[in-house]
VEXKEKOL-99509 format. One record per residue (C-alpha): x, y, z. Coordinates in steps of 0.02 Angstrom, whole numbers, plus 50000, padded with zeros to 5 digits. Example, Ala and Ser with C-alpha at 12.3 -4.5 7.8 and 13.67 -1.06 7.14 Angstrom:
506154977550390
506844994750357
REM end
This chain:
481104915446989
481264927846856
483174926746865
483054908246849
482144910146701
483454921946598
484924910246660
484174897846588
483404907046428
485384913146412
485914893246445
485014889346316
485394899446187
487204896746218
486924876446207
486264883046022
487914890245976
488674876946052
487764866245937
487744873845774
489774871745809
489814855845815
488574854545661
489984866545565
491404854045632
490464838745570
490124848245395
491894852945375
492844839745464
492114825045395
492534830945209
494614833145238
494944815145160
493974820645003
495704831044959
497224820544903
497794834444797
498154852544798
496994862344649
497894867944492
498164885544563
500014886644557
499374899044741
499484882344834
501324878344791
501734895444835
501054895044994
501954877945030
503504883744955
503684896045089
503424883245230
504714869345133
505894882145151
505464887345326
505544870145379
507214865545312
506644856745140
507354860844972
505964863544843
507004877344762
506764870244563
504954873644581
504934887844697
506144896144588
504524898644442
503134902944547
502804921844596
502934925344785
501464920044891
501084928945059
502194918745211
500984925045340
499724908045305
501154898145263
501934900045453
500474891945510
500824875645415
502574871045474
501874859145622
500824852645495
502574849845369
503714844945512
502534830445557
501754825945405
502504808845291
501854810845132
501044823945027
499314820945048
499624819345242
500104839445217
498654844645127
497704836545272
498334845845399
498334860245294
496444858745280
495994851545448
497014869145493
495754877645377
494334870745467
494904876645631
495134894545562
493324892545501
492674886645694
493744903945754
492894911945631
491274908345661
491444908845876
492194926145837
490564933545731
489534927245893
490544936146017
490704951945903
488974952045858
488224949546036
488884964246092
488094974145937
486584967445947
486384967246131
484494964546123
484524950446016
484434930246052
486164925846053
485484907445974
484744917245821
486474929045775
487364913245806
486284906745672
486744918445563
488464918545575
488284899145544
487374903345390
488834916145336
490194902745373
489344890745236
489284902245092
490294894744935
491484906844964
492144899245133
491564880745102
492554881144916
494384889144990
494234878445162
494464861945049
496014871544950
497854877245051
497524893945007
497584906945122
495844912645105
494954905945260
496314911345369
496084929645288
494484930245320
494764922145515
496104939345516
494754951245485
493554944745639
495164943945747
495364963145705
493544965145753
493654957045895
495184966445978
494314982445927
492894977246042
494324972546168
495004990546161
493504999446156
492964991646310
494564990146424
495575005546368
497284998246421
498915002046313
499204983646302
497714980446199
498164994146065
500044984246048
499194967446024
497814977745892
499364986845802
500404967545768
498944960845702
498514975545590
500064973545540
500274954445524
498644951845395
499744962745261
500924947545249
499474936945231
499084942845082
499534961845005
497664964644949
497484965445149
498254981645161
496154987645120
495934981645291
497514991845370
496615008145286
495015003645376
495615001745551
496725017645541
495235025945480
494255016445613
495225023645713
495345041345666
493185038145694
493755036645876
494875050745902
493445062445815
492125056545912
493425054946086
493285037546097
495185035546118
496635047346178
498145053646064
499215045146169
498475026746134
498205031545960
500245034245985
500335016846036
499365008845895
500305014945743
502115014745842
501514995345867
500894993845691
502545002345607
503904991045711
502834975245665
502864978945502
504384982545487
505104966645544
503874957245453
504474967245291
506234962745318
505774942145349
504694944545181
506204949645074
507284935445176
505904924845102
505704932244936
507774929944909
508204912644987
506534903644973
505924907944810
507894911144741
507144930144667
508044945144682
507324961544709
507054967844541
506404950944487
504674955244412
503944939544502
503964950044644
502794959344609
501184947344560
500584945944733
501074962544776
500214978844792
501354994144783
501215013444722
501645008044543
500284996644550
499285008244616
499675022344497
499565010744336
497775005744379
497225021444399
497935027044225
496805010944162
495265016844260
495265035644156
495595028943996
494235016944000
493285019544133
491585012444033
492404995744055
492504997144244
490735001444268
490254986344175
491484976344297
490644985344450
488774981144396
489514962644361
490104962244538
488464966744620
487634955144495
488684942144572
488464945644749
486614947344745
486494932844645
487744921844758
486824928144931
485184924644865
484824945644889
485344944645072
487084957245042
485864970944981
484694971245141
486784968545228
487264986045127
485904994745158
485674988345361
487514996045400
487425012345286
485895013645412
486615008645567
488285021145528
487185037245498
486115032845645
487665030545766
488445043645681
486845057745741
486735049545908
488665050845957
488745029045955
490345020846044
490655001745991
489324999245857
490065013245762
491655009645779
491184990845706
489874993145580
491415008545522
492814993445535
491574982745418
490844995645305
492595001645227
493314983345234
492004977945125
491744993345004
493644999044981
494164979944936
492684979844813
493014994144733
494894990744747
494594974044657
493694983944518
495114996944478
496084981044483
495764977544312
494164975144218
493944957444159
494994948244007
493974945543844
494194923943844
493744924544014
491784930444078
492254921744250
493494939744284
491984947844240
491434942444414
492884940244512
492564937244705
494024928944787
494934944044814
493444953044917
492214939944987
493374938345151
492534953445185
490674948945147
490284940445298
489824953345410
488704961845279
487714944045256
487514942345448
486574962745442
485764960245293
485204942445366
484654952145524
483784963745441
482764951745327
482244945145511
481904958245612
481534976545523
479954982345466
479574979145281
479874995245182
479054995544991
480135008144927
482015000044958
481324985944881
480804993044721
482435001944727
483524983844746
482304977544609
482854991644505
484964991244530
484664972644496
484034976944322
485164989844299
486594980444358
486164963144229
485714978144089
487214985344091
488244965344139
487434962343966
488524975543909
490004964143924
489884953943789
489974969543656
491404979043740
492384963143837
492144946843788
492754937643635
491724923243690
489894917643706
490684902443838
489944899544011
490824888544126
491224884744320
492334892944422
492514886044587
494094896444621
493544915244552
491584913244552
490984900344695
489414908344714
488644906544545
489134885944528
487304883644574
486584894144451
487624892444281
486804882144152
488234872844026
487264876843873
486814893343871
487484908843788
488344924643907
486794936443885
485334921043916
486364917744073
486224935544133
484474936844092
484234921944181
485274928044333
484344946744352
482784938044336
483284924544486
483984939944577
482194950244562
481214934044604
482114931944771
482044952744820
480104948844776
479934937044870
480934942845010
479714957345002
478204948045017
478744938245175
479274952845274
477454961145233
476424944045260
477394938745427
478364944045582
479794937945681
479634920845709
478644914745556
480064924845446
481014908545516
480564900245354
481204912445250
482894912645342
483154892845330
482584894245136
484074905545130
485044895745201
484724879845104
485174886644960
486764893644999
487124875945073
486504868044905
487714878944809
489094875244934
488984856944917
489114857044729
490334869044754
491344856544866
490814842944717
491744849844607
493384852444705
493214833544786
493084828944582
494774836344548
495634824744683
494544809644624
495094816844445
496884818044506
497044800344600
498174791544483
499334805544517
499434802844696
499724784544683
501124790044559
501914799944690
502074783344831
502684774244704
503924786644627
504314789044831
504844771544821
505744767144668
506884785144703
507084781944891
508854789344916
508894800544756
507944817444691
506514815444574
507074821944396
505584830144288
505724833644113
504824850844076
504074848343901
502634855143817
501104855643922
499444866643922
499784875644089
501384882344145
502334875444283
500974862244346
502374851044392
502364859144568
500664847944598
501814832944566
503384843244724
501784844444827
501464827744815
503294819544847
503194831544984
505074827545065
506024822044902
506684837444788
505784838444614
507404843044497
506754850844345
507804848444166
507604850243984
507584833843877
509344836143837
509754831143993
509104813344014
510384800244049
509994781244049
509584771744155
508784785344255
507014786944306
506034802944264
504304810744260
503644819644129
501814826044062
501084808943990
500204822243851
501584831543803
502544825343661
503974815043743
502804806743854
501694801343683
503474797843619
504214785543761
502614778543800
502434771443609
504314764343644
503654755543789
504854767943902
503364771844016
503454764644192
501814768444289
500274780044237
499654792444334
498174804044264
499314819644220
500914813344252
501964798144196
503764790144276
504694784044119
506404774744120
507524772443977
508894758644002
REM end
């Protein structure tokens, strides 16, 4: 009898992760026709640029002005390209690809986390890594071809095949561990954080004899060869797709190299004030985005390490290790990075470059919230690195900023679309945003003294429903842009149409952002966008141009404009 009763306690709690899946699917899957446009990041071009040429398509006159973009999410998309019609049928399977890497993602933190947290409902740490898989982080990039939800799928897959080592010690699982170590660095460079932490990761193992010399042999022989034939597709890639050579300087915007390196670290001990002001900013952020839940995360791990660390721990050190240096190497990597631009308070904040590796931190600190013991004093000492960290964020606006504006950033700062008010000045919005942040630790506080387990239930779901909240504005705003962008999209069938056996000639005039013709290559999808100067237009030819820009204001008072679209216009002169 009592066995019935845990195969069907187990039963159950896997028909609840079963569940919240499908809830995630619905969530995400139902929103994919809200997209009919890639955003005005020139990234998503990039990425597709790579798969055009991969797939036999010449979008060379637009790839040829855009930096190179990691291929390693593009490869992924050439199905989608090969069987895709039309433009917006591509960023639909680009999406609906997203959403699958965000189902992966989320079946991964279950199976990772069950075996951490062996004495823990399976239903509740799925609900947590449900909770993790909605922050506005994941729910904002899903919706864009970008390449960040696959990043962050790359990071669990690394987890995951660390548990797979750890328990089955066979060679073959360090080979298939070494090519996708060495796969996520052609995701995107900034990934080559999480090669550092699993060669660290697994230095841990050899120190604590967790693994032999000769499979540490087979992991880095693996790693090396995989790179290196990944390296040599890259610069196949880099020459032929996006027409660069070598030296080109374009090269090197998406890339991380010793240079880099070096150069950043000359910026970091000249003015190394500045970057303290850019760290505080980015804790600001993160507490303020996770409603307080990545501080109980940070300090939930720090704990776990030391106490696996004293007690000679096997796979829970080796994870919480994997997680610990993903997460606080890219942070502090995305610091020395540069610290903010003075029009700009959103770089202040920056997140896109680290929050693929937030989610395990959010599921601990979400655990922790739950199940430990309320302590007084780590609570008064959050409350106090809140205040010091929107003190010296305050900071900004005397030794950055050339501007009191506050705006939304969907793309750098997802997490604080739910707290930014329009109309108020930089300093009123970080007082407001330390004072959220201390309300929510208090409360926090309060609810672990006042309750246990089950009744802390509330406190979870309250968490929860505001991260969703913020998502869905944050998915708002990006639906807005395509509803924004509509016109354009009708331009492009139509333009499809009229040029149905010929290129598409764009005239590059003056325009407020550089090179966002490749929206309008995205678009057209299987007809080459040919890019000339205004000097070039014949008769009797059709062309697009910026309907803002002063030819289009020109030829649309001549009565040369065709069709409107909302950025673009297709103009004929006879």
């Amino acid at each position: 009898m009592m066995i019935n009763r845990i195969k069907n306690n187990i039963k159950k709690q896997y028909i609840i992760v079963f569940m919240l899946g499908v809830v995630l699917s619905i969530i995400y899957g139902s929103k994919i026709n809200n997209v009919n446009t890639v955003w005005e990041l020139g990234d998503e071009a990039g990425y597709l640029c790579n798969v055009a040429y991969m797939a036999g398509t010449d979008w060379s006159d637009v790839a040829s002005v855009l930096p190179y973009f990691g291929y390693g999410y593009s490869i992924i998309l050439i199905p989608i390209f090969l069987v895709s019609k039309t433009g917006i049928e591509l960023i639909h399977g680009a999406i609906f690809i997203n959403v699958i890497c965000v189902m992966i993602t989320y079946m991964l933190e279950v199976y990772v986390f069950s075996k951490l947290l062996k004495n823990t409902n399976i239903g509740m740490v799925s609900f947590f890594g449900f909770i993790s898989v909605l922050i506005p982080y994941m729910t904002t990039n899903t919706f864009k071809v970008l390449c960040e939800v696959f990043l962050t799928m790359w990071v669990w897959i690394i987890a995951s095949l660390l548990v797979l080592t750890y328990k089955m010690r066979k060679w073959w699982t360090y080979v298939i561990l070494g090519v996708a170590t060495a796969y996520i660095f052609f995701i995107h460079t900034r990934a080559i954080i999480i090669i550092v932490s699993v060669i660290i990761t697994i230095s841990i193992m050899l120190c604590k004899r967790l693994i032999s010399k000769k499979n540490i042999f087979i992991f880095l022989f693996s790693t090396a060869i995989c790179f290196g034939i990944l390296y040599i597709i890259k610069k196949d890639i880099i020459a032929y797709s996006m027409h660069l050579g070598e030296n080109d300087a374009r090269t090197d915007v998406n890339m991380v190299s010793s240079n880099y390196i070096f150069t950043r670290i000359k910026w970091f001990l000249a003015d190394y004030p500045l970057y303290i002001i850019e760290f505080a900013g980015k804790i600001l952020y993160l507490t303020a985005s996770t409603c307080g839940v990545i501080l109980y995360g940070i300090a939930g791990i720090c704990k776990e390490i030391k106490k696996q660390w004293q007690e000679n721990g096997g796979l829970s050190l080796i994870i919480y290790c994997y997680f610990a240096i993903s997460f606080f190497v890219m942070l502090a990597a995305c610091v020395l990075n540069g610290a903010g631009m003075e029009d700009n308070f959103t770089y202040l904040f920056y997140s896109r470059y680290y929050e693929y590796t937030v989610l395990p931190i959010i599921i601990i600190g979400l655990y922790n919230i739950y199940f430990d013991s309320n302590n007084i004093i780590t609570n008064i000492i959050f409350a106090f690195i809140i205040i010091s960290t929107g003190i010296i964020s305050s900071m900004a606006q005397t030794f950055l900023l050339n501007t009191d504006e506050i705006h939304v950033d969907t793309a750098r700062i997802p997490g604080f679309t739910h707290l930014i008010m329009e109309d108020t000045s930089y300093r009123t919005f970080i007082f407001h945003i330390t004072i959220f942040c201390v309300a929510v630790i208090v409360i926090i506080a309060i609810f672990k003294m006042c309750f246990k387990d089950k009744r802390r239930c509330i406190l979870i779901i309250s968490i929860f429903l505001f991260l969703f909240s913020n998502s869905k504005d944050c998915m708002n705003k990006v639906f807005q842009s395509s509803i924004d962008a509509k016109a354009d999209t009708q331009l492009a069938a139509y333009v499809t149409d009229v040029c149905e056996n010929n290129d598409v000639l764009f005239v590059d005039s003056d325009f407020k952002w550089k090179n966002y013709y490749s929206r309008m290559q995205v678009l057209l999808k299987n007809k080459k966008l040919v890019v000339i100067s205004e000097s070039e237009i014949n008769q009797n030819e059709y062309f697009i141009t910026y309907l803002s820009s002063t030819l289009g204001n020109r030829l649309e008072k001549e009565g040369r404009l065709v069709k409107r679209g909302a950025v673009f216009g297709l103009y004929y002169i006879d």
